[in-house]
C-alpha positions in Angstrom: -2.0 -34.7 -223.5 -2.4 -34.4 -227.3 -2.3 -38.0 -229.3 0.8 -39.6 -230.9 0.7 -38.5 -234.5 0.2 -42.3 -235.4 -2.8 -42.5 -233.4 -4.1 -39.3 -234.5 -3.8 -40.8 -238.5 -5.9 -43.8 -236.8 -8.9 -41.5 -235.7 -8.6 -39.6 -239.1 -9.2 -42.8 -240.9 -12.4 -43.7 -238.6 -15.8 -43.0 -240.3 -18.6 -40.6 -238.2 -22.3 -41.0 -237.4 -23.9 -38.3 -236.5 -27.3 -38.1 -233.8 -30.2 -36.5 -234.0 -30.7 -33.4 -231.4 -31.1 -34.6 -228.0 -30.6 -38.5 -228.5 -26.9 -37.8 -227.2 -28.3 -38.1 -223.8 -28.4 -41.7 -223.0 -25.3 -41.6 -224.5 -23.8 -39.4 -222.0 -25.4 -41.3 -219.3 -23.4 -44.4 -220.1 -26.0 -46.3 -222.3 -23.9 -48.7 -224.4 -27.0 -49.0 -227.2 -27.7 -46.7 -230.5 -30.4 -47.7 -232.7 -31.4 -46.4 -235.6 -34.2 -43.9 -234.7 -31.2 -42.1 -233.1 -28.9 -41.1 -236.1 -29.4 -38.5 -238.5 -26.5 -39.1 -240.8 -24.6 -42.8 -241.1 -21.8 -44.4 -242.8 -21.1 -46.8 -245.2 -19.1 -49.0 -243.4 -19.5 -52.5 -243.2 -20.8 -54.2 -240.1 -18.0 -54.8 -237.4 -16.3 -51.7 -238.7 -15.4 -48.9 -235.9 -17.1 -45.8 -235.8 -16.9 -42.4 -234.1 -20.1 -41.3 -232.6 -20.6 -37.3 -232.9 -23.5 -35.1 -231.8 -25.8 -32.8 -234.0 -23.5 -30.2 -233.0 -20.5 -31.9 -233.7 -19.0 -32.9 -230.6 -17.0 -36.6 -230.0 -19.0 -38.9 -227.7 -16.9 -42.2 -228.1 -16.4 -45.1 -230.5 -18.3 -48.1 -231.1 -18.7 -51.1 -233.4 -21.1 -50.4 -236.2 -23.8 -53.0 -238.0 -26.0 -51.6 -240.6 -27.8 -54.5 -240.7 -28.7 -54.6 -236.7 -31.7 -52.9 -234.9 -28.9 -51.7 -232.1 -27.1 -49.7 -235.1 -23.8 -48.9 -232.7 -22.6 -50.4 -229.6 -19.7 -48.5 -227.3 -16.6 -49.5 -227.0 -15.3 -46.0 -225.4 -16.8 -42.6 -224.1 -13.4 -41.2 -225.2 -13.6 -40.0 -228.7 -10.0 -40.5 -229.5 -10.0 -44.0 -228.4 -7.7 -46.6 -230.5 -9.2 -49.9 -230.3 -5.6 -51.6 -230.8 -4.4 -55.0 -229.3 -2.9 -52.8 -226.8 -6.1 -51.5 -225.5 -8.0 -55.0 -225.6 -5.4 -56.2 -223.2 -5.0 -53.1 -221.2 -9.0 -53.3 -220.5 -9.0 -56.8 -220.4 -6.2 -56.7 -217.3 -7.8 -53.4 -215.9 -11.6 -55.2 -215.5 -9.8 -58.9 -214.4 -8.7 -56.7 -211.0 -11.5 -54.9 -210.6 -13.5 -58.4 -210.8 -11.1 -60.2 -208.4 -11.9 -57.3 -205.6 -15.3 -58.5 -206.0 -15.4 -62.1 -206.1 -15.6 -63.8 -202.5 -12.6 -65.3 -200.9 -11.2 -69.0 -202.1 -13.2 -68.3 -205.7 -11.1 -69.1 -209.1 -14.1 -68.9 -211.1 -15.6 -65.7 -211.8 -16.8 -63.5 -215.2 -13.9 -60.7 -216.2 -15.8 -59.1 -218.9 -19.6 -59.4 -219.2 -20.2 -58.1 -222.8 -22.3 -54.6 -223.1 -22.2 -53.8 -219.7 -18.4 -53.4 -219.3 -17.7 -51.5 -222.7 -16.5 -54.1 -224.6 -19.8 -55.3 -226.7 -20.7 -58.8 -227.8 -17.4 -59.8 -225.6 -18.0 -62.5 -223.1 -14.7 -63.8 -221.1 -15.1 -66.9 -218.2 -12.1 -67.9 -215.7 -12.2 -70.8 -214.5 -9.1 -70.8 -212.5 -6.3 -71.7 -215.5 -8.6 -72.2 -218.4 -10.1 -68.9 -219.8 -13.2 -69.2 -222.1 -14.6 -66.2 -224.6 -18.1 -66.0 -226.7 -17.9 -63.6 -229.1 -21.8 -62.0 -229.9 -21.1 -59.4 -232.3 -19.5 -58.7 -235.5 -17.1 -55.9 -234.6 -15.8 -58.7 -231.6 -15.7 -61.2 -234.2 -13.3 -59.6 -236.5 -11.3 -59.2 -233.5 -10.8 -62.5 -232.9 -7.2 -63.2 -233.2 -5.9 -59.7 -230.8 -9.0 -61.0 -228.3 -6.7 -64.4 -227.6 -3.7 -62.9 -228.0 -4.8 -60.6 -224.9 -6.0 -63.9 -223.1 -2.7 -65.0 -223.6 -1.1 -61.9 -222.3 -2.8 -61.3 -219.4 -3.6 -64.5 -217.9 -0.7 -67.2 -219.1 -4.0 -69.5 -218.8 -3.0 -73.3 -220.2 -6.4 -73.4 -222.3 -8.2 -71.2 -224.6 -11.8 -72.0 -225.2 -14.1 -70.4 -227.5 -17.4 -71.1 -226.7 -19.2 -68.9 -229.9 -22.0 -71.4 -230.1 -24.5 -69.2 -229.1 -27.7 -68.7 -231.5 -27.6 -64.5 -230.5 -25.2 -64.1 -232.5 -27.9 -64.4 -235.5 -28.8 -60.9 -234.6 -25.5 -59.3 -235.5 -25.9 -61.6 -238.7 -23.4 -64.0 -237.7 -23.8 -67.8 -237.7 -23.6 -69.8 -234.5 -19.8 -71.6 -234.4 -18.8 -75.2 -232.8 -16.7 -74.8 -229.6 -13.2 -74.7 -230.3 -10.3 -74.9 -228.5 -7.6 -72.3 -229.5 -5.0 -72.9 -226.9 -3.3 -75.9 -224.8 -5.4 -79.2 -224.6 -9.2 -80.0 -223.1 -10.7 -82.6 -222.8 -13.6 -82.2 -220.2 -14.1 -79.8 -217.6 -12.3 -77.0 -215.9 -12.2 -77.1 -212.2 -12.1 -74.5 -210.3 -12.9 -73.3 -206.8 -15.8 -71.2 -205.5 -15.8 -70.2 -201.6 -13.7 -73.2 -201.0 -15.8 -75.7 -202.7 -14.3 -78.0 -205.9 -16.0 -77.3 -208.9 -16.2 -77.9 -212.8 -16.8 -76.2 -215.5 -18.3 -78.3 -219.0 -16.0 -76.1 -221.3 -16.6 -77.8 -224.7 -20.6 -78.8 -223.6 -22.2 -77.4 -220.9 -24.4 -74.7 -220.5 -23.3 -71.0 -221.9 -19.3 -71.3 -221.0 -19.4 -74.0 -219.1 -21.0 -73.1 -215.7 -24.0 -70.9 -214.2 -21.0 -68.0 -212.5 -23.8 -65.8 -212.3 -26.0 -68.0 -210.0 -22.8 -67.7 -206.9 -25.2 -65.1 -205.0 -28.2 -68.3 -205.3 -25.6 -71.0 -204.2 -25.0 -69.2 -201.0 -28.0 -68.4 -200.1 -28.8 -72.5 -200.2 -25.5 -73.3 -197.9 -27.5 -70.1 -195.6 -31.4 -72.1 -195.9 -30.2 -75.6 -196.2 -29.0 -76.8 -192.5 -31.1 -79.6 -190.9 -33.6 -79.4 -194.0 -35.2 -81.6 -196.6 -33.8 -80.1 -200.3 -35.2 -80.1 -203.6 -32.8 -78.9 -206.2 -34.8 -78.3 -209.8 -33.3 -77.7 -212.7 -30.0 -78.8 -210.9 -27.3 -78.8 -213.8 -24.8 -80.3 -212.4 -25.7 -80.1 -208.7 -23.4 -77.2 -207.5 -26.1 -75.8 -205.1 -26.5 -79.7 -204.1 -23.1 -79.3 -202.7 -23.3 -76.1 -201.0 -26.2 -77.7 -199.2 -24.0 -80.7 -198.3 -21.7 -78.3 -196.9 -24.3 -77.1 -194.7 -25.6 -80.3 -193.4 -28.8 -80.5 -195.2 -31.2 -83.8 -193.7 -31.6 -84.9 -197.5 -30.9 -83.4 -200.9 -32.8 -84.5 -204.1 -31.1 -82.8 -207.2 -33.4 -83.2 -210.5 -32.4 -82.3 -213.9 -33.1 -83.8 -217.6 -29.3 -84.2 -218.1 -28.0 -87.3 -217.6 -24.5 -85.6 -218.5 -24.6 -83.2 -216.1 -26.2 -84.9 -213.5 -22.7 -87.1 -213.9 -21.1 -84.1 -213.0 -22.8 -83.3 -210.5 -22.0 -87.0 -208.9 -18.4 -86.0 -209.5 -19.0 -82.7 -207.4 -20.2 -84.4 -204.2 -17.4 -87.0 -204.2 -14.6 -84.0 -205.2 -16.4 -82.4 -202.0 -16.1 -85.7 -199.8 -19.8 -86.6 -199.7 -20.6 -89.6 -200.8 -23.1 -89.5 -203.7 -24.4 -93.0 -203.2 -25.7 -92.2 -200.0 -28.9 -92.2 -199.6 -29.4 -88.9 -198.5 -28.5 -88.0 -201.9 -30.0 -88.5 -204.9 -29.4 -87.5 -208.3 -32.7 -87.8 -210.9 -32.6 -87.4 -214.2 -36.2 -86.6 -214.9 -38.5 -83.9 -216.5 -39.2 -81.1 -213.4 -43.0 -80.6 -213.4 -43.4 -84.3 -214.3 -41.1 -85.2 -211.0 -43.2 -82.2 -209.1 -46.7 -83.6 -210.1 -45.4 -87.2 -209.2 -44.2 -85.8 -205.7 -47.4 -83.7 -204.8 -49.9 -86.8 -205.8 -47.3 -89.0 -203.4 -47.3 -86.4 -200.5 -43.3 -85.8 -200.7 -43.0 -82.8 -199.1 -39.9 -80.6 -199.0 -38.2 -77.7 -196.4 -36.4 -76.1 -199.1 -37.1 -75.8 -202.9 -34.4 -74.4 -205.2 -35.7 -73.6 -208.4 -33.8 -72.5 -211.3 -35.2 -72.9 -214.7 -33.9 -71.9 -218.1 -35.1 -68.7 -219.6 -38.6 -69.2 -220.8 -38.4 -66.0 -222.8 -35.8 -65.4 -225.3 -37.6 -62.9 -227.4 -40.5 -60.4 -227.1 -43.0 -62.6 -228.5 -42.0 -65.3 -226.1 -42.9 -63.3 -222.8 -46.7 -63.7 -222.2 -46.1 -67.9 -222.1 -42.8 -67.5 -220.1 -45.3 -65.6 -217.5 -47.7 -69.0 -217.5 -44.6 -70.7 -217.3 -43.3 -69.4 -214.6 -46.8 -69.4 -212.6 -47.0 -72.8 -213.2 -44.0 -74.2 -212.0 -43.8 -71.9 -208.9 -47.1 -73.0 -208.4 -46.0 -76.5 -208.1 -42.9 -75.7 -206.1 -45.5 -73.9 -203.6 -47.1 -77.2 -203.5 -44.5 -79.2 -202.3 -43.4 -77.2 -199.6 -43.6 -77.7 -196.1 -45.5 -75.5 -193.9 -42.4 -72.5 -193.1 -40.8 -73.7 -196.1 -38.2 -71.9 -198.3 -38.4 -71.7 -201.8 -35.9 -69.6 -204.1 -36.6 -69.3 -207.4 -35.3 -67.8 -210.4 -35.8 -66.2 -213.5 -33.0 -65.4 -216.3 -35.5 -64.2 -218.8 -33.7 -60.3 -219.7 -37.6 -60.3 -221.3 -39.3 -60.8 -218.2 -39.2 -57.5 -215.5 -38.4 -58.4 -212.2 -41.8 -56.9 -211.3 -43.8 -59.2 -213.9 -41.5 -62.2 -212.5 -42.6 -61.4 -208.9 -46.1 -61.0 -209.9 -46.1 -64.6 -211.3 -44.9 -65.7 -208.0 -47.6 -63.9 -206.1 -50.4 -65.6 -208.3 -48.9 -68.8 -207.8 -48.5 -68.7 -204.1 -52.5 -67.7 -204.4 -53.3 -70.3 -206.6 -51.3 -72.9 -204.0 -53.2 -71.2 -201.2 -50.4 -70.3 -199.4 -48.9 -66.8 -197.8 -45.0 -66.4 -198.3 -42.4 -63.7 -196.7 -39.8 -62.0 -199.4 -36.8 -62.4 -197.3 -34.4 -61.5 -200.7 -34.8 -60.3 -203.6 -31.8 -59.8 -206.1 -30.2 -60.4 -209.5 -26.9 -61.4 -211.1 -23.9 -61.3 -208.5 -21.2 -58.7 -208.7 -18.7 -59.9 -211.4 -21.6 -59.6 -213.5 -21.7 -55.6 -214.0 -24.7 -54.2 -213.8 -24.8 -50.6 -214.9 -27.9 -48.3 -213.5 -28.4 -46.9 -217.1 -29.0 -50.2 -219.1 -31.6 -51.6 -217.3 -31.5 -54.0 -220.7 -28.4 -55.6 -219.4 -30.1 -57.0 -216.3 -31.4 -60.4 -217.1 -31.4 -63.1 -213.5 -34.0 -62.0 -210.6 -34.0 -64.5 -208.2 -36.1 -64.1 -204.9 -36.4 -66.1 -201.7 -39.5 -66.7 -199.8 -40.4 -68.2 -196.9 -43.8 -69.7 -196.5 -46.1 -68.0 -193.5 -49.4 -69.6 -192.4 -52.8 -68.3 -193.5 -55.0 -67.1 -190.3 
């Protein structure tokens, strides 16, 4: 069907870039990434600005935003060449990946990502649900300048009673953008956001908490604990605000000790057991707000021993140069977590370095169970749950590996 003639004077007033011979193929392969080594001819547009992305010979390969100023020179929006990024198209895609999402999420879940940046063609564009409160981050320049059609879209296609923009996010340095407060754009906040998540009564930290709020991508981790955890002696490190603590609960753990260095979150995490009906002054529970290896040194000297250790730090590596002490890091504290185990104990542990390969992460782990003396099973190995798209060719866009092990005896 040929264009309108009003979209058609749209395209004509989009600049080109043009790629070198044979850098068009990860391009065709659905790699949302162009960096500079790949163009032979450029534009000069500002950063933000939308460009068509042509071939040596030529040919239309899609639209993207443009950044002069970045190392990843173009990021796709569209394979279609003719695509209009209008209002009309932000909400159409918007609405189109919010059903594909809900088909994935399990059942009794109001909390799940709809668009998870790069990944799903709409780059540097990060949108949250948490049930009628919808919060964006907005990484690059080309989203930035989008701002106002991004919320009217929100507004559009989910009616939600609070906009949050959450844009506080120091990555946005690299599309040279500064880091903005949280702001609310829409109806009224003044905490959290609950929402549900197979059944259990959860909230999100909106204006505070960790990246929007809440860890969505750790759902796959949270049911694996409600799996491990009946009958057993939990250690939750790291805990945020306790949301694996209460899948646990759910399951009957013996005893769950949830540690974290947030005495904030660890409130919300008290407010999660009682919104569950557990009791959080009971004393199977208890909620410490102490430094991890410091509470793991203290309970290996003391003997405290545990039948499943959840462990799921913050990234250690948020550059290259970061990696090789993220990889001590991470041998280190899974070290310690070895050491607290009991004998046919279950640890699962975590990585969301992007930096670190799930074959280096694994690695780590290996040497630490060697340098705990101790022999484990891989029962699972995986990484960000479904709502989180994960395309097979940007390997770039794959960031949590988490793996569970159970502990085997040495003969």
């Amino acid at each position: 069907m040929p264009l309108p003639h009003s979209a058609r004077r749209v395209m004509n007033t989009i600049p080109s870039i043009t790629l070198i011979q044979n850098r068009d193929v990860p391009v065709r392969a659905g790699h949302p990434w162009i960096f500079s080594q790949a163009i032979s001819r450029s534009c000069p547009a500002g950063p933000g600005t939308c460009v068509r992305v042509v071939s040596h010979n030529g040919e239309g390969l899609g639209v993207g935003f443009w950044n002069p100023g970045a190392t990843i020179r173009v990021r796709m929006l569209s394979r279609d060449p003719n695509a209009v990024i209008s209002p009309a198209y932000l909400a159409e895609r918007i609405s189109r990946l919010n059903r594909e999402k809900q088909s994935l999420i399990p059942p009794a879940t109001t909390g799940y990502r709809v668009v998870h940046g790069d990944a799903d063609y709409l780059p540097g564009l990060i949108i949250d649900r948490y049930q009628d409160v919808v919060v964006f981050q907005l990484h690059s320049a080309g989203m930035d300048a989008l701002r106002s059609e991004i919320i009217a879209a929100l507004q559009s296609v989910f009616s939600p009673q609070v906009i949050v923009e959450r844009s506080d996010v120091g990555s946005r340095r690299l599309e040279g953008l500064d880091p903005l407060p949280a702001i609310t754009h829409y109806g009224t906040c003044s905490y959290g956001a609950e929402f549900q998540e197979r059944g259990a009564l959860l909230s999100a930290d909106v204006l505070q908490g960790q990246k929007t709020g809440f860890f969505l991508d750790q759902r796959d981790t949270r049911a694996l604990v409600e799996t491990w955890a009946p009958g057993r002696r939990v250690l939750n490190l790291f805990c945020y605000t306790a949301s694996a603590s209460v899948f646990a609960a759910r399951a009957r753990a013996a005893s769950i000790v949830s540690v974290d260095t947030s005495a904030r979150a660890l409130e919300v995490g008290r407010r999660h057991f009682i919104a569950n009906g557990f009791d959080p002054g009971d004393p199977a529970f208890s909620l410490v707000n102490q430094d991890v290896l410091e509470f793991l040194k203290q309970a290996q000297n003391n003997g405290r021993r545990y039948d499943l250790v959840v462990c799921d730090p913050p990234a250690f590596a948020k550059s290259g140069s970061h990696v090789k002490a993220a990889l001590t890091a991470y041998l280190n504290l899974n070290r310690a977590c070895f050491s607290v185990l009991e004998k046919s104990g279950v640890l699962i542990t975590s990585s969301c370095s992007g930096r670190v390969s799930p074959e280096d992460f694994l690695n780590c782990v290996r040497l630490a169970a060697g340098r705990a003396e101790v022999d484990a099973r891989i029962h699972q190995f995986g990484g960000h749950p479904a709502d989180h798209t994960d395309r097979l060719s940007f390997p770039e866009g794959r960031y949590l590996k988490t793996a569970v092990l159970e502990l085997r005896a040495l003969t």
